[in-house]
C-alpha positions as CSV (number, residue, x, y, z in Angstrom):
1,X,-16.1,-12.7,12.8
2,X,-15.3,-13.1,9.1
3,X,-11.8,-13.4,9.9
4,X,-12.1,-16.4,12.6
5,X,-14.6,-18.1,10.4
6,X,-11.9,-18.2,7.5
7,X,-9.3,-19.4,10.2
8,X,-11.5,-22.3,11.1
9,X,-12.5,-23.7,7.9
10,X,-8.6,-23.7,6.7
11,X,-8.0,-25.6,10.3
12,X,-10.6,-27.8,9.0
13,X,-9.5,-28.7,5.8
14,X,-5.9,-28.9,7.0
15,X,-7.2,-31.5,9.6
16,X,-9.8,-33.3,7.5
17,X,-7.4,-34.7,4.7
18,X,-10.9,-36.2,2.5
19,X,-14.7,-36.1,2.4
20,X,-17.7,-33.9,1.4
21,X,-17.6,-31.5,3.9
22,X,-13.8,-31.3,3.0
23,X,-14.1,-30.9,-0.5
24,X,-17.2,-27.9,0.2
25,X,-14.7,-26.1,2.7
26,X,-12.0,-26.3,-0.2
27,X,-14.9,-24.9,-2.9
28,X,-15.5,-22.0,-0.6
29,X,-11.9,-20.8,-0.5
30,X,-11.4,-21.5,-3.9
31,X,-14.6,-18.8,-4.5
32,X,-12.7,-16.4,-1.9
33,X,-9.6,-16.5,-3.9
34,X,-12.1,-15.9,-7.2
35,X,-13.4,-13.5,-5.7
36,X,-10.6,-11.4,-4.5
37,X,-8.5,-11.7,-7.6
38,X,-11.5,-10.2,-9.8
39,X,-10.6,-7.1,-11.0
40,X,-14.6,-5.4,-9.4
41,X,-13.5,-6.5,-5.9
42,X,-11.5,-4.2,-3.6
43,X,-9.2,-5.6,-1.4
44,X,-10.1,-6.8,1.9
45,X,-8.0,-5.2,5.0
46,X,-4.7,-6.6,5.8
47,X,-6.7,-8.4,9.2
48,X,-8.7,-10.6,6.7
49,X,-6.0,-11.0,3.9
50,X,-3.5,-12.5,6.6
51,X,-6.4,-14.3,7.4
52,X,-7.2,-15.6,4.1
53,X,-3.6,-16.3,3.3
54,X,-3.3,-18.6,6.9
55,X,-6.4,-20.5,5.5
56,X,-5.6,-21.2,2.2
57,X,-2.1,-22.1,4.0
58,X,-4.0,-24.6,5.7
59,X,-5.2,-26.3,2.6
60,X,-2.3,-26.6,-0.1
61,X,-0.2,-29.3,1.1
62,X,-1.8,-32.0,-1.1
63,X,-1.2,-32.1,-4.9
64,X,-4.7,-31.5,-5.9
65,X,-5.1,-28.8,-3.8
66,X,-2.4,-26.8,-4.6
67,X,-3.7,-27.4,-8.3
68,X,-6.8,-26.2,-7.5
69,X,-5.8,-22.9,-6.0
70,X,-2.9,-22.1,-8.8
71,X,-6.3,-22.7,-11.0
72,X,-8.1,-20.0,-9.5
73,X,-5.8,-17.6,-8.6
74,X,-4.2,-18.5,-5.2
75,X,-0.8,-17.2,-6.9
76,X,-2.0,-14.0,-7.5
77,X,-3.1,-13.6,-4.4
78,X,0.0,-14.5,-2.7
79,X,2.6,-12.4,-5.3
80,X,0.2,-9.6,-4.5
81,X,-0.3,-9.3,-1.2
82,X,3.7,-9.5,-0.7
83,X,3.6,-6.1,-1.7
84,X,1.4,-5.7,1.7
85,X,2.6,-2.8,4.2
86,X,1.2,-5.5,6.8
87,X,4.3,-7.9,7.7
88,X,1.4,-10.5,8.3
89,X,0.0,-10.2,5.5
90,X,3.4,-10.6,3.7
91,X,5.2,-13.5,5.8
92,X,1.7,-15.8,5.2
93,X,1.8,-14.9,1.5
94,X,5.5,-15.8,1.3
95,X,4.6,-18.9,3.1
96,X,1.8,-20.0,0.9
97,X,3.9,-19.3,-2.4
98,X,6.8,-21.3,-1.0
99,X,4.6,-24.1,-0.5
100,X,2.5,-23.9,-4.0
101,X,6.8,-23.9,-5.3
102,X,7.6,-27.1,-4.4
103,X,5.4,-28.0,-7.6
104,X,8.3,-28.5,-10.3
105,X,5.6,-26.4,-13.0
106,X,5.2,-23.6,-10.1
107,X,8.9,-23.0,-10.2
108,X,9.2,-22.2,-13.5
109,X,6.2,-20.1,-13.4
110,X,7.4,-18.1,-10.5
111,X,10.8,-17.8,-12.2
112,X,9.4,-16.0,-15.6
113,X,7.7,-13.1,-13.2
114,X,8.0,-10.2,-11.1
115,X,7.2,-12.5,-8.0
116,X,10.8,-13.2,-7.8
117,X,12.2,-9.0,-7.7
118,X,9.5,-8.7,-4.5
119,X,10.2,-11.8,-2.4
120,X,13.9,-10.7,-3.1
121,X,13.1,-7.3,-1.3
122,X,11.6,-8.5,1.1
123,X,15.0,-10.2,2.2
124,X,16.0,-6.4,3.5
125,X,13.2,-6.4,5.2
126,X,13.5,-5.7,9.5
127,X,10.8,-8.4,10.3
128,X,12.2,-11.5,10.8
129,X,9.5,-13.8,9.7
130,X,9.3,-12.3,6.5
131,X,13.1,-12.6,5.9
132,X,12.9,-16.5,7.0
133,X,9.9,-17.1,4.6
134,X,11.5,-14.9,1.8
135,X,14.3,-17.1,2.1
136,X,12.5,-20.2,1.9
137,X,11.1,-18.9,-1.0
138,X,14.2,-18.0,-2.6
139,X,16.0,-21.4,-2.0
140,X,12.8,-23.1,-3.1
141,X,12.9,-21.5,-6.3
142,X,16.5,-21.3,-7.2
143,X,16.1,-25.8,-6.8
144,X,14.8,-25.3,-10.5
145,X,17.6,-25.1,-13.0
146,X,15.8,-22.2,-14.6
147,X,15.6,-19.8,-11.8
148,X,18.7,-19.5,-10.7
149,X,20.0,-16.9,-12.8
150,X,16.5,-15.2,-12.6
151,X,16.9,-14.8,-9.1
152,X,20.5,-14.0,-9.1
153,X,19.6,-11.1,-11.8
154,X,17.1,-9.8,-9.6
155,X,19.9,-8.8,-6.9
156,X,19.2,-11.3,-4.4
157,X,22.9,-12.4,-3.9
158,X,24.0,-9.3,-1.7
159,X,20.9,-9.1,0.5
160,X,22.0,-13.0,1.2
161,X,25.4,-12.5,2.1
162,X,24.2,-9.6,4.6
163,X,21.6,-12.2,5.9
164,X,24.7,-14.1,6.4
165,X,25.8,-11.5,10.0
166,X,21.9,-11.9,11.3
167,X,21.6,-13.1,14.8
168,X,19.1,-15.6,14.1
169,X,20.5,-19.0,13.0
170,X,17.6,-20.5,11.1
171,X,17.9,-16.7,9.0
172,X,21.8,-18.1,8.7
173,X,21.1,-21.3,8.0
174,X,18.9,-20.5,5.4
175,X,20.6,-18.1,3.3
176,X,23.5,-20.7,3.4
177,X,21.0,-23.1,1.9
178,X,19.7,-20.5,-0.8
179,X,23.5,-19.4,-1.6
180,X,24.5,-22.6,-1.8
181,X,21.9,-23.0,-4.4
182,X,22.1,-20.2,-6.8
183,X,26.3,-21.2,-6.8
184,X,25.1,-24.7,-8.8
185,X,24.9,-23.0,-12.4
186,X,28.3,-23.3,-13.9
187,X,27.9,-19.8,-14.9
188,X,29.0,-18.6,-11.6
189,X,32.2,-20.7,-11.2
């Protein structure tokens, strides 16, 4: 039940752009992703994590939102639950960070930690989904001047050019995009 009620209240604020009942639905998954990131709470299963991470999804494609959650630990959240065994759980984390990127501060943020080494092994991963969101990820952050060569050093070239041979064209198509990025720095002419 827990895990449909989270559903519906991102569905909500996705749909309802503005209002009071709005603004409480964003409050309460603001306090879910307080109260996951605290260091007393365990983790909830993979089931409500994906969950979670499809909610607050829902919610972060407005400026003030996605302020709101990088406030109070929606980051975190995401770079941690990458690290998921669930694929899920992993491809709605990747999604959520890729979104909370497109924020020019984000990009620098996400560039200066570890984020970048696990969405970079999670390109060699067998599920799909998780490769097209990893690489969304990866092209979204290698936009920023200052990621490139982070993400470069964290071995992300090779595991592109293998994507390269996948029989999926939007996997293709994207790790043109995210090669064709990382090749801007003059440093790699």
């Amino acid at each position: 039940i827990a895990c449909d009620v989270l559903v519906d209240l991102g569905d909500q604020v996705g749909v309802q752009k503005s209002g009071p009942d709005t603004d409480s639905l964003r409050s309460l998954l603001v306090l879910l992703c307080r109260t996951i990131t605290s260091q007393k709470t365990p983790v909830p299963s993979p089931r409500v994590m994906s969950h979670l991470m499809r909610a607050l999804n829902a919610i972060s494609f407005t400026d003030s939102t996605q302020t709101l959650l990088l406030e109070h630990g929606a980051f975190d959240i995401a770079a941690k639950m990458v690290e998921s065994p669930d694929m899920h759980v992993v491809a709605e984390a990747l999604l959520l960070a890729t979104v909370l990127a497109v924020t020019v501060e984000i990009k620098v943020l996400f560039g200066q930690t570890a984020f970048v080494d696990k969405v970079v092994t999670c390109l060699s991963m067998p599920d799909e989904v998780v490769q097209e969101r990893a690489l969304a990820t990866i092209w979204t952050l290698s936009i920023a001047d200052g990621n490139r060569g982070i993400v470069r050093r964290a071995g992300a070239s090779k595991p592109l050019l293998k994507l390269l041979a996948s029989a999926s064209n939007a996997i293709v198509e994207n790790a043109v995009i995210a090669l064709g990025y990382l090749t801007r720095d003059d440093e790699m002419k």
